[in-house]
N, C-alpha and C positions, 0 to 999 in steps of 0.2 A: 344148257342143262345137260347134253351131253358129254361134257367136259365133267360138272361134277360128278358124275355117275363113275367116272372112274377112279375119284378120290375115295378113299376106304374110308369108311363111317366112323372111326376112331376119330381121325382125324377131322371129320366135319364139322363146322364152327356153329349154329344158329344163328339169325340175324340180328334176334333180341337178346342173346349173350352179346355179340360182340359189340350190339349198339352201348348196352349199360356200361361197358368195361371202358367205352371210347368216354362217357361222359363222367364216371366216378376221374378218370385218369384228367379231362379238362376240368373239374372241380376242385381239387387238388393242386391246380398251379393257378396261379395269380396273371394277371396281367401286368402289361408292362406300359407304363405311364408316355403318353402323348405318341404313341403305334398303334394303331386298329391294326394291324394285318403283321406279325411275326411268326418266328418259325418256333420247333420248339425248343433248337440250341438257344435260342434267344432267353427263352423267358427258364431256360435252365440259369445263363451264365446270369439274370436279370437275380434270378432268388439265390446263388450262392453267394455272389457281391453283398447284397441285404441283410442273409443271417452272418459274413463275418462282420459286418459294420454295426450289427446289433448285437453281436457278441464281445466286441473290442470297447464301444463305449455306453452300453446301457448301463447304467446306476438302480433306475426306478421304473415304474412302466413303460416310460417313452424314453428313448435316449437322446443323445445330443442333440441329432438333428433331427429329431422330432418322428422318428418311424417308432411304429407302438414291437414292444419287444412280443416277437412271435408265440401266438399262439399254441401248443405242442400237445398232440392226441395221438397215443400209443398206437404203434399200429400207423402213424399217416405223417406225411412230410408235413410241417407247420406253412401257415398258410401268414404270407407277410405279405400287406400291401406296400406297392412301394410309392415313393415320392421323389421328385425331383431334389437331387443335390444340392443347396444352398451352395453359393458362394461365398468365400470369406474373403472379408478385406485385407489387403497387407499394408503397413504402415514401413515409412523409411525413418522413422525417428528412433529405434534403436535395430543393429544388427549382431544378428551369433555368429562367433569361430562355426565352423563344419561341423566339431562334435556338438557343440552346444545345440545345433541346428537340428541334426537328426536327431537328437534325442528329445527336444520341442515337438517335432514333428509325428512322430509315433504317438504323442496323447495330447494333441491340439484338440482333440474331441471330448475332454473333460468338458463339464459345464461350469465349474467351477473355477478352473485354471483359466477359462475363457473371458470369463467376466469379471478375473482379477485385470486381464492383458488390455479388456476392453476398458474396463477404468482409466487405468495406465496411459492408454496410447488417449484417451480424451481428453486427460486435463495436461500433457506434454503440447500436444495440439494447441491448445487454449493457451497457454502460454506462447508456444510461438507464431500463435498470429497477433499477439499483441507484443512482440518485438522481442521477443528473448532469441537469443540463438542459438543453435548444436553446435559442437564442437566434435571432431574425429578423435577417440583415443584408444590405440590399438588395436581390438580386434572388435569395438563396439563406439557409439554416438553416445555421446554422454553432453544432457543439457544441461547446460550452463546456471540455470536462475530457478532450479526447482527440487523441492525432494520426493523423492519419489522411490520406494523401492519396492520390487515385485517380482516372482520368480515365475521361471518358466516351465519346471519343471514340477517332478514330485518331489516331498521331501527328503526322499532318501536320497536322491541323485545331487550332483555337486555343477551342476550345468547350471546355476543361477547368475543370472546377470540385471544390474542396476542402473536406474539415471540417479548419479548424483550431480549435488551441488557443487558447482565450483564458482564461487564469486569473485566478482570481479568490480568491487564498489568504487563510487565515483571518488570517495574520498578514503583516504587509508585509515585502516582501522588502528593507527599509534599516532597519537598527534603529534606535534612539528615541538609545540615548545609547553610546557606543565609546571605550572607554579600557583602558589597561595598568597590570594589578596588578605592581606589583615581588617578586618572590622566590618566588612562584607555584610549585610541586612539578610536575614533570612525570610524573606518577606513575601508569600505567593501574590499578593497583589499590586507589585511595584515592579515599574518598567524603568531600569536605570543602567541601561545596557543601549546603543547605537552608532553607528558605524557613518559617518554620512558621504556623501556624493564628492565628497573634495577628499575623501580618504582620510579621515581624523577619527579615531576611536575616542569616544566618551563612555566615561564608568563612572557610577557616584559609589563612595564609599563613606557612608555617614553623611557628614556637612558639606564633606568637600568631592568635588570632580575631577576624576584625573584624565589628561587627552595626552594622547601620543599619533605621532604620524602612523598610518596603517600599511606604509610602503618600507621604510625602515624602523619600524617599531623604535624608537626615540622617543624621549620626553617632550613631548612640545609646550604644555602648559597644564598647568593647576587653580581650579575655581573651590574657593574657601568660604561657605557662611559666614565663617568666623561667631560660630552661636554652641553654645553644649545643649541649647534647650529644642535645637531643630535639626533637622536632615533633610538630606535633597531625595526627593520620590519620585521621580521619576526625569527626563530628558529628553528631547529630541532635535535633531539636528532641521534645520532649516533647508530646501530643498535648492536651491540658490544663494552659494556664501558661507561662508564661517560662523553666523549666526547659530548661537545655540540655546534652545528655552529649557527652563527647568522648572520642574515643579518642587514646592518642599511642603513639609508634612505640618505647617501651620498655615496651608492652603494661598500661599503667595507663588504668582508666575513672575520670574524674572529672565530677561536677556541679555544674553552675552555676545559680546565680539569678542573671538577668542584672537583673531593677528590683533589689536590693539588691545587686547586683552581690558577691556572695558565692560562696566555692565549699564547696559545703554537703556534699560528701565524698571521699575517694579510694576507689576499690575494685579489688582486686587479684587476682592471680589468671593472669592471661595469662603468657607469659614471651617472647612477640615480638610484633608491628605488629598492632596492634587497627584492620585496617583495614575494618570494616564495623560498627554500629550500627540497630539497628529497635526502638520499643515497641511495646509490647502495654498498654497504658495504665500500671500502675506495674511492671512488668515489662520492662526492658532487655536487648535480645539484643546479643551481643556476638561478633563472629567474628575470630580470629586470623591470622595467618601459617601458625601450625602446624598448622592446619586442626581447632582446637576453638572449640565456639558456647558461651558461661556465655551462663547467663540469672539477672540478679541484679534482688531485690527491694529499690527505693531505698526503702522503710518499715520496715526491717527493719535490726536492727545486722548480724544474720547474711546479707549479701547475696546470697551465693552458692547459689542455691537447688538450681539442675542444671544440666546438661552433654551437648552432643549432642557425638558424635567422628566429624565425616563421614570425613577420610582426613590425610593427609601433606601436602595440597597447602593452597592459600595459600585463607581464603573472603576471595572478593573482592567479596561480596555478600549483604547479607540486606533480606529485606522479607518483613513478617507481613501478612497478608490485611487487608481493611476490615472482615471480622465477626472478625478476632482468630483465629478459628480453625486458620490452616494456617500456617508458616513458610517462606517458600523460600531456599535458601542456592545460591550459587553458588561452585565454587571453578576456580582457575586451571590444572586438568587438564580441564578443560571439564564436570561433573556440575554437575547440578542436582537439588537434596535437598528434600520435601517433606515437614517433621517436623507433629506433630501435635501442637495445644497443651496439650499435659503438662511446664513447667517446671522439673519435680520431678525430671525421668529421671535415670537414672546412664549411665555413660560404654558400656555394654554396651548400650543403644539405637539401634534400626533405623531409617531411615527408612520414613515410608509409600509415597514412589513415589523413584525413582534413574531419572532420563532423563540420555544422555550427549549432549554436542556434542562436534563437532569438535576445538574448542578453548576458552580461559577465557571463563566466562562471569559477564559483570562487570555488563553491565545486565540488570535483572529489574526488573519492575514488575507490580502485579495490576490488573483493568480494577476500575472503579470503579464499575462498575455491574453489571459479572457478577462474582460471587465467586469464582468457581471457572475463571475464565478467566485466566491467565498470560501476559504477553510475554517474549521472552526475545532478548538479542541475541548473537551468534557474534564470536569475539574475531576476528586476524590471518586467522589460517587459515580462518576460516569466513565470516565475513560474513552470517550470513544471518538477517533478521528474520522470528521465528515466533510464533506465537498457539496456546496450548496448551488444551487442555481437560485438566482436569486430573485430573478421575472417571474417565476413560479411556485419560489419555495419549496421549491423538492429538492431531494437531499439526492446526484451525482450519482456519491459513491461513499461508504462509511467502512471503516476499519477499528473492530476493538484492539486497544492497546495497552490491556490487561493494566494500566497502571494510569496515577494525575498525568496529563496531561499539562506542561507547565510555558511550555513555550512553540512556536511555529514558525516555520520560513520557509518559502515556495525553492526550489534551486532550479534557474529558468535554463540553463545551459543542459541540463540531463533532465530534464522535463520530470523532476522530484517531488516529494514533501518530506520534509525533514519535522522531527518532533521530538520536543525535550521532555524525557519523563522523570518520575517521581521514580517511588518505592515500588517492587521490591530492585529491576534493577538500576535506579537511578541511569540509563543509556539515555543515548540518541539512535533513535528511529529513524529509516531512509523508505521511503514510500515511493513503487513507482506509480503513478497518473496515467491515465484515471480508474486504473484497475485497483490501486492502492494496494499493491503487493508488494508485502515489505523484502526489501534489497539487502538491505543489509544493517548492523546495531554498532554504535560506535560508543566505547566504554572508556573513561578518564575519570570519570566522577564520583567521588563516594558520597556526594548527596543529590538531592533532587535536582536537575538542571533545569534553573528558575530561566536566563537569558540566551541568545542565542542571537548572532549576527552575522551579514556575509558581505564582505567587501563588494564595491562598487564594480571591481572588476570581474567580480563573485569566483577568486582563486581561494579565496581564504576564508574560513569560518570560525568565529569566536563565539567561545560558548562558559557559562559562570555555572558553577553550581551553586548551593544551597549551605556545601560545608570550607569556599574559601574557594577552593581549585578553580582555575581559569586554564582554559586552554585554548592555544590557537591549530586549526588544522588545515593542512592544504589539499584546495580542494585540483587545482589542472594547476598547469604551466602557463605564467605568463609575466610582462612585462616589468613586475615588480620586483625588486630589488632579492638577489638568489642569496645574500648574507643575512635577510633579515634577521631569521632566527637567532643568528650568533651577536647580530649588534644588541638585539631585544635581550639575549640571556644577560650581555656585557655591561648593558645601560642601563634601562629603565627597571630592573626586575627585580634591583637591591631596595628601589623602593617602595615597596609591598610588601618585603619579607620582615 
């Protein structure tokens, strides 16, 4: 006390002044998040970091990262609580030159710029864990199998950088060889297009069958009705041998040896358009108009062994599995019929599964490596490419293809789907498995591409349209003959024109 006695009373402070003035001044500043005990540079340099971080990216109340935009009462420093800094994640799937960088950098705190980039880097992602890959070019990664474009900036600045596309399809998009079959069926429910295991292409045109070797494209031989009143509807090759069966459209199955160039039987039985065909090694399935499947044994004088009776409507489709065991039939009311390899059945026989589409369902194909896996394509009305599991009848994976749907082929070497469309652009479709992301569109056809085949070696793919064009394309590199193209334009091709 004797020490304040000689401080001069001007200068004397109160206790209750100077307590109020210590705690308006602690009321006044905020705390600073996960410190009990700081000083008071601290919770200065704490709230000038805050107000410029809520000055550089507030929009609306709250700004980017989530601190609410301060307070402001005349007279008094704004009172901003603060929060811990989020972390942001950085992705390597594209990078900026320098300048492009910092100028990213200064407004990486928009919200909007954020959740374009977060879009962005999620479906690039998604794509390259299901097998696509980056590529380096220049001063940025640009992925290969997607499009994708997105800016990093604002729009007045010129710092925008993009993933695109650049494809790299299994098969080229100009075919190898392009010509016009004369007399060609334009026919969506006829299967007269196969390639078989001995490398012999068959095509029916009208009455007659034309085969050429599929390693030198040459003539090898010609199957003739010899009828103006019938046509061959459909074909398929035998899975062992030169044997070829054909269906024709007054509901007669016949056999061919095509090296003795003989036809080694008639078998009967149908009473309309036999347009669908599939073996089961000596076992020939055969689907009608009238919507019944014969299965007739070609070793046997008694052919006709059994009979499935899916419905009234047209099968515009059959294929038996790779291990033989399951049959799928398509017919033109849009079912798809899953029979069980029993031959023997009579006409009072159920299917094991009945999935419906939209509409007919003309292409069907089993994966060739899953057995039990089914593709399936949606006719007019439907358009839509699906992947079946068939133990359960759930549908994989589905793809709209905005068009008919005309034909299907699995491509086992780039683990593909391939699909032949209608209108509007009569293309083929390249689907990768089993994400069914389409690859890439292959265009030769100015009508719908009704058939679709791929060699044995599966280099090569032949595909028919709708308005004559035939083309063949390659698909790798392999053992088959590198002139073919030029023998096939030189040989075989004067006759069809």
């Amino acid at each position: 006390m004797a020490c304040c006695s000689q401080v001069p009373a001007s200068e004397r402070t109160a206790y209750s002044r100077f307590k109020s003035s210590i705690k308006r001044k602690l009321a006044a500043r905020a705390r600073v998040a996960s410190s009990p005990i700081v000083t008071r540079w601290q919770q200065l340099h704490a709230r000038r970091g805050a107000e410029a971080l809520c000055r550089a990216c507030c929009v609306t109340d709250l700004c980017a990262t989530g601190v609410p935009q301060p307070t402001r009462t005349p007279g008094k420093a704004p009172v901003i609580p603060l929060v811990p800094k989020k972390l942001s994640m950085k992705t390597v799937v594209t990078l900026l030159n320098n300048h492009a960088a910092a100028g990213l950098e200064g407004r990486n705190n928009r919200r909007d710029e954020m959740e374009k980039k977060q879009k962005c880097q999620e479906k690039l992602l998604l794509f390259q864990e299901v097998g696509y890959s980056i590529a380096e070019s220049g001063d940025m990664k640009v992925c290969e199998n997607i499009n994708c474009v997105w800016k990093g900036c604002r729009e007045e600045t010129q710092n925008e950088f993009r993933a695109v596309t650049v494809m790299k399809p299994s098969i080229p998009l100009v075919p190898e060889v392009r010509f016009h079959i004369t007399g060609l069926r334009n026919d969506y429910y006829l299967n007269i297009l196969d390639w078989s295991p001995e490398n012999l292409i068959a095509i029916a045109v009208g009455p007659a069958a034309h085969i050429w070797n599929g390693g030198t494209l040459q003539a090898f031989e010609s199957i003739d009705l010899n009828s103006s009143s019938k046509y061959i509807s459909s074909l398929a090759w035998i899975e062992e041998g030169t044997c070829l069966a054909i269906g024709t459209s007054d509901g007669e199955v016949q056999l061919w040896d095509i090296e003795t160039k003989k036809r080694l039987r008639n078998m009967f039985g149908h009473l309309s358009v036999v347009g669908a065909l599939s073996w089961n090694h000596y076992i020939l399935s055969s689907g009608s108009r009238l919507g019944s499947i014969h299965h007739h044994d070609v070793r046997v004088p008694q052919h006709h062994v059994g009979t499935f009776c899916q419905n009234k409507q047209s099968i515009c489709s059959l294929k038996w599995s790779l291990t033989n065991q399951l049959l799928a039939s398509g017919s033109s009311d849009g079912i798809l019929n899953i029979w069980p390899n029993d031959p023997g059945v009579k006409l009072q026989s159920y299917p094991l599964k009945t999935i419906p589409h939209p509409s007919a369902v003309k292409a069907v194909n089993w994966c060739p490596w899953q057995s039990k896996v089914l593709a399936t394509g949606g006719g007019m009305k439907d358009g839509i490419l699906r992947v079946w599991d068939i133990n359960c009848e759930k549908i994989i994976q589905s793809a709209a293809t905005d068009s008919q749907i005309c034909s299907l082929l699995w491509l086992p070497k780039t683990t593909e789907l391939m699909t032949g469309q209608g209108l509007p652009g009569n293309q083929m479709k390249i689907w990768k498995y089993p994400m069914l992301i389409r690859s890439s569109e292959l265009y030769g056809h100015k009508g719908r591409v009704l058939h679709i085949a791929l060699s044995p070696h599966q280099s090569r793919l032949f595909s028919v349209a709708a308005d004559g064009i035939a083309c063949l394309w390659k698909c790798h590199e392999s053992g088959e003959n590198k002139h073919s193209s030029k023998a096939f334009s030189n040989g075989y091709l004067s006759s069809f024109l």
